[in-house]
C-alpha positions, 0 to 999 in steps of 0.5 A, spaced: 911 668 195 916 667 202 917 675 202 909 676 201 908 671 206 913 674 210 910 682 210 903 679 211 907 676 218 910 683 219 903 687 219 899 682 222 903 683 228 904 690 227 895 690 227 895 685 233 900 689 237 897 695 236 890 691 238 893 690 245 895 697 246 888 700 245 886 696 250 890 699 255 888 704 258 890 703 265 897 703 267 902 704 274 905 711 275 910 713 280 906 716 286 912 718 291 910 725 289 904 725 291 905 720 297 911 725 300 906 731 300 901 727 303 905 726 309 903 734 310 897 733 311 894 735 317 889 729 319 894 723 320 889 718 317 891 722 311 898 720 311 898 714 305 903 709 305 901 707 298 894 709 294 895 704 287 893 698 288 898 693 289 893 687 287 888 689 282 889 689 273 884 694 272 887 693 264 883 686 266 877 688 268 875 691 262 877 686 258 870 684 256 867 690 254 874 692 250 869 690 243 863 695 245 867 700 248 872 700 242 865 704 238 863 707 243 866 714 241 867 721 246 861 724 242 857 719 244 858 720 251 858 727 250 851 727 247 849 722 252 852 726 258 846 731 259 841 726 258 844 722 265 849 726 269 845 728 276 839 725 274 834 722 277 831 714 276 824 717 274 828 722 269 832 716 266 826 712 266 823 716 262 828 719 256 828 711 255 821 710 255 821 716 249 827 712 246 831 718 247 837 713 252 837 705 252 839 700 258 845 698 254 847 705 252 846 708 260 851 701 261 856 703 257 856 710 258 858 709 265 863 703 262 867 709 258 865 713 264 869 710 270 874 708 264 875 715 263 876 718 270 880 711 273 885 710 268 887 718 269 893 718 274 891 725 276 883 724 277 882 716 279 879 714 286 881 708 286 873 706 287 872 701 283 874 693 284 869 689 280 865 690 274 860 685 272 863 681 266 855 680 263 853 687 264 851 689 257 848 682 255 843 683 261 842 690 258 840 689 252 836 683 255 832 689 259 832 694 251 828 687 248 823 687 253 818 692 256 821 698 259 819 699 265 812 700 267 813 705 272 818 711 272 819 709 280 823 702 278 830 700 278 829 696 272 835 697 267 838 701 273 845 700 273 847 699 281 854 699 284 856 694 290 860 695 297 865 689 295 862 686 302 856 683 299 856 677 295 854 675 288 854 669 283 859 672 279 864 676 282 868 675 288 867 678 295 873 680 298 871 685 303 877 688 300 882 684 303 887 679 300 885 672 305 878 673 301 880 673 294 879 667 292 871 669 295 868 667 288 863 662 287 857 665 292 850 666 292 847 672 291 846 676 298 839 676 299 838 683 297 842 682 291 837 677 289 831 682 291 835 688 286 835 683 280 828 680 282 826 689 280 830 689 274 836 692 277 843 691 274 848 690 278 855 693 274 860 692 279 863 692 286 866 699 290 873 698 293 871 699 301 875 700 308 878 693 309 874 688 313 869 694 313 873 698 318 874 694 323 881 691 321 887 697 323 887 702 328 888 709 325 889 707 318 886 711 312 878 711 311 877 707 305 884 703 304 884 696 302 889 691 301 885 689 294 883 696 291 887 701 294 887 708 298 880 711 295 880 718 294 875 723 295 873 728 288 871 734 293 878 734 294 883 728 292 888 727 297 886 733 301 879 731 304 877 724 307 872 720 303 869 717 310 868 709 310 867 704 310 862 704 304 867 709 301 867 707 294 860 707 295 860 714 296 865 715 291 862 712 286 855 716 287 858 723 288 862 721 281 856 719 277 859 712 275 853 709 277 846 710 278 846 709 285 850 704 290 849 700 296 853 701 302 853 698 309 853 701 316 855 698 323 856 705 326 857 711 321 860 707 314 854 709 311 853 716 314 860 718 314 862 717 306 855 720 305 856 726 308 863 727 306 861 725 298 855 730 299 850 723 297 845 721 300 846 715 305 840 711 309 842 706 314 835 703 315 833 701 322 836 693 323 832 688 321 829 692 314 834 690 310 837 683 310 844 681 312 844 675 309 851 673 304 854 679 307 862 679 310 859 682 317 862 685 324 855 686 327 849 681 327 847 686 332 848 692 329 850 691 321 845 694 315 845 695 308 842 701 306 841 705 299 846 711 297 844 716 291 844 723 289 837 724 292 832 723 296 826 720 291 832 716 288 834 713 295 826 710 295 825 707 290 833 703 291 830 701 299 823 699 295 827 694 291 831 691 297 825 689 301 823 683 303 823 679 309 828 674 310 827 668 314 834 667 315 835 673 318 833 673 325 833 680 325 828 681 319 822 685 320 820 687 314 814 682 313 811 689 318 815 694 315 811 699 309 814 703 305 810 709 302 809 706 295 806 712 293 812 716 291 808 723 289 806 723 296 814 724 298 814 729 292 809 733 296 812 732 302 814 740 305 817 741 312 811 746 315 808 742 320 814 738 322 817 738 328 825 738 330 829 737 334 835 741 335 842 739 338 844 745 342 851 743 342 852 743 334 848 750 333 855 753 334 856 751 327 855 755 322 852 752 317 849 748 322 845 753 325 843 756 317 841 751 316 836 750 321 834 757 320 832 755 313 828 750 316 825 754 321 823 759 315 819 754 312 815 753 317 817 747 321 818 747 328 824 747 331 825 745 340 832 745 342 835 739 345 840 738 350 841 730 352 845 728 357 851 726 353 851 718 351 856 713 354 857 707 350 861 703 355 863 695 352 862 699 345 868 695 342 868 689 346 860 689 343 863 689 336 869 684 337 865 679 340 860 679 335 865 679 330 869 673 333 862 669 332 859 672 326 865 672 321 866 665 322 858 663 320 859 666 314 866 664 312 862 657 314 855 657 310 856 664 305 862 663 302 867 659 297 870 653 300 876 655 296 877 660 302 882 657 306 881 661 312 875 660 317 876 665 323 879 672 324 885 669 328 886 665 322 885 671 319 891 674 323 895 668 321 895 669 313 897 676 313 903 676 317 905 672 311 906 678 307 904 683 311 907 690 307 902 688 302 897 684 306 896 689 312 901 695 311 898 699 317 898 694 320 892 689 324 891 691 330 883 691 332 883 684 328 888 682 334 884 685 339 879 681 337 882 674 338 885 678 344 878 679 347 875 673 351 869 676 354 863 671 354 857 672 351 853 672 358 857 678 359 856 680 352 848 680 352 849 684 358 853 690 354 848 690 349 842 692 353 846 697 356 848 701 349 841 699 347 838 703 354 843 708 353 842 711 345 835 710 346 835 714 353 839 719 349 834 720 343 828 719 348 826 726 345 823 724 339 819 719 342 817 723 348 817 731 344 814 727 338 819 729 333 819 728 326 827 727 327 833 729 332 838 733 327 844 732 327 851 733 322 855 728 318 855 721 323 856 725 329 851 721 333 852 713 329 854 711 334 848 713 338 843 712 332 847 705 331 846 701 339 839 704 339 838 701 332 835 707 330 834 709 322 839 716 319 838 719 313 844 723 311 842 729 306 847 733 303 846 741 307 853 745 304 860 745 303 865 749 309 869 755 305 875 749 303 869 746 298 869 739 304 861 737 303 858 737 310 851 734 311 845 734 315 843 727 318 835 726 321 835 721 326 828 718 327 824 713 331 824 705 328 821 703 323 820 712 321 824 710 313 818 712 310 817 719 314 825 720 314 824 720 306 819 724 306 822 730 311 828 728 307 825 730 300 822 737 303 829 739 306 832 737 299 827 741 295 828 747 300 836 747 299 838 744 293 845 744 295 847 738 292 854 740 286 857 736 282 865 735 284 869 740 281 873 736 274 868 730 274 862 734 271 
């Protein structure tokens, strides 16, 4: 009997033994090879120190979904690939309106998908820093109700969060050790308004720390909590653009459906742009800021990031709401083109453009705009005088030094201990090889800057007089958009709080995406879809990065 008894322990534990290891998929590896080779790299920015997160389990981040994920097999997603690899919300909405696909089984696609990718040494982007332990009851919720009345719904939608926006059940960390304990919060306000549209929220993208506003030099896309993200075009070799660059990442790499960047100056741009999605930074005011770690209440945004135009849309569409507790809030005037069909048959000829004579030494630039041109739009050439943006930084680090502590007061965790960015400061110096690797610097120009809000406001109408003098041509030309690469003009769209539109255009001979921004007047979102949506059917660039199809 002892002896049965004994061999039932033995095999018990063998079967349990075996149960725990199954459930590892993630594990360290030695990257000093990787990092020597870095140190080649021809941009600096590119010369990690580290890549692998020192802070994150990601063994513990999966662990609710172990049970489920334990029976959904490779021919599962293998089967389940062609119906949602690359393609659109109206698509999506439709295989499972025909039954052919579920709001669960599309979750758990994208579970075993990111799984897949991140826990391969040779292929993870380091993009992911939260997922949502409720995410596949909340689908099966959205299975036993109706499906979605309209195939332009975000309903059942799996969407991906920049790790600076707040949730109820996840923490908001900004990437960034001193937030770690940012876990119970409210919903942000637009997070309230995506749930409102049936939207399910996966997870959270790791992000440029402090949304780029934190170290000087330091590689796009690092965060002390997830690490350095890496691009898929080409991982280690191209920059993923920051600071939504987990946002970009995830998108490109199709481990969600769409996800919600931010932009004070190009950190929705760049990263959409260098990860060939779509990325639109709305003008201010549009969407609400509320329950978002902020730099700039003068400049900040969130905006919708997806694999193209139409799915943009209706990911703005469910956003919108006016915010009474954002003074920047317009949307109670703002209109979006509900009919999505008139987006769809939207072309480019009639339209009028403005052209940037300087960036038609660019080839693919100066292609494109011949394409365009073909189809039957109008093309002026533009030479604006070039911008100056005096009192830019000190804008951001007043403002910073003023808005981070309101959040920190009304929007986060009273767990957190932190209250200002110089306290900030103080807390990292504790361990700075884990907390500030590259050190703090434009955190410490903030606590160093005592310039007044008098003179603040005094800077701020002077960029603002100065983007808008240097985007008068839209205005005084009639122009449907100013075309312009990548985040080349952020900084002048961003002080004259004017809405971009980044559009996949091609790919330099090194396989880097390389992007077309419009650039359009306040409150020009709808018209910006829809020249945006005219160029994509025209070019149809748009490819899926090489060893994550």
């Amino acid at each position: 009997m002892k002896k049965a008894l004994l061999l039932f322990g033995i095999s018990f534990l063998i079967l349990s033994c075996k149960e725990e290891s199954q459930e590892k998929f993630f594990a360290k590896y030695d990257e000093t090879a990787e990092l020597a080779e870095n140190q080649k790299h021809q941009n600096n920015r590119m010369k990690f120190k580290l890549i692998q997160s020192k802070y994150l389990d990601m063994n513990e981040i999966f662990k609710p979904f172990n049970k489920e994920l334990s029976s959904f097999t490779e021919t599962d997603y293998n089967t389940l690939k062609p119906l949602i690899l690359e393609q659109d919300i109206p698509t999506l909405q439709t295989h499972i309106n025909k039954g052919n696909l579920s709001y669960e089984k599309l979750v758990l696609f994208y579970l075993y998908r990111i799984r897949k990718f991140e826990s391969d040494t040779t292929k993870s982007l380091n993009s992911i820093i939260a997922l949502n332990p409720n995410i596949l009851k909340e689908a099966r919720k959205k299975d036993q109700e109706k499906a979605a009345k309209s195939k332009y719904s975000l309903y059942g939608m799996p969407i991906l969060l920049k790790d600076n926006i707040n949730t109820n059940n996840m923490a908001t960390t900004a990437g960034a050790i001193a937030l770690a304990e940012n876990k119970n919060t409210n919903d942000a306000f637009i997070v309230s308004k995506l749930k409102e549209n049936g939207a399910l929220i996966l997870g959270k993208v790791n992000l440029s720390e402090w949304a780029y506003f934190f170290c000087s030099g330091c590689p796009l896309g690092y965060s002390a909590i997830g690490g350095q993200t890496l691009n898929p075009y080409g991982r280690r070799l191209f920059e993923t653009g920051g600071s939504s660059a987990g946002s970009g990442v995830v998108v490109a790499a199709n481990f969600a459906v769409a996800a919600v960047g931010t932009e004070t100056s190009g950190s929705i741009t760049s990263p959409s742009s260098q990860n060939s999605v779509v990325g639109l930074k709305p003008t201010i005011g549009v969407l609400s800021r509320t329950g978002i770690v902020p730099i700039s209440s003068t400049l900040d945004t969130p905006g919708p990031m997806t694999k193209n135009v139409i799915d943009n849309a209706i990911f703005l569409q469910a956003m919108l709401g006016y915010d009474q507790q954002d003074e920047a809030s317009t949307t109670k005037n703002f209109t979006l083109e509900k009919s999505y069909d008139q987006i769809e048959k939207t072309l480019l000829e009639g339209k009028r453009f403005g052209v940037l004579k300087g960036l038609l030494s660019d080839s693919i630039y100066k292609n494109t705009i011949e394409k365009i041109r073909n189809a039957g739009a109008e093309i002026i050439e533009i030479n604006p005088e070039r911008a100056s943006l005096p009192g830019f930084l000190t804008l951001l680090n007043i403002d910073m030094k003023h808005d981070l502590p309101k959040y920190l007061k009304q929007e986060a965790d009273k767990n957190v201990k932190v209250t200002s960015v110089k306290d900030v400061t103080v807390f990292n110096r504790k361990d700075s090889v884990l907390r500030f690797p590259y050190g703090q610097q434009l955190f410490e120009g903030i606590v160093n800057d005592t310039t007044s809000l008098t003179t603040l406001a005094t800077i701020k109408k002077q960029l603002q007089s100065n983007g808008k003098k240097y985007l008068q041509d839209l205005d005084d030309k009639k122009l449907d958009a100013i075309l312009s690469i990548n985040n080349y003009h952020s900084g002048v769209a961003a002080v004259a709080q004017y809405p971009t539109l980044t559009v996949p255009m091609s790919y330099k001979e090194s396989g880097e995406p390389i992007s077309l921004t419009f650039i359009g007047l306040p409150l020009s979102e709808s018209n910006l879809l829809k020249v945006g949506y005219a160029f994509e059917q025209l070019t149809k660039v748009r490819k899926m990065p090489k060893g994550y199809e």
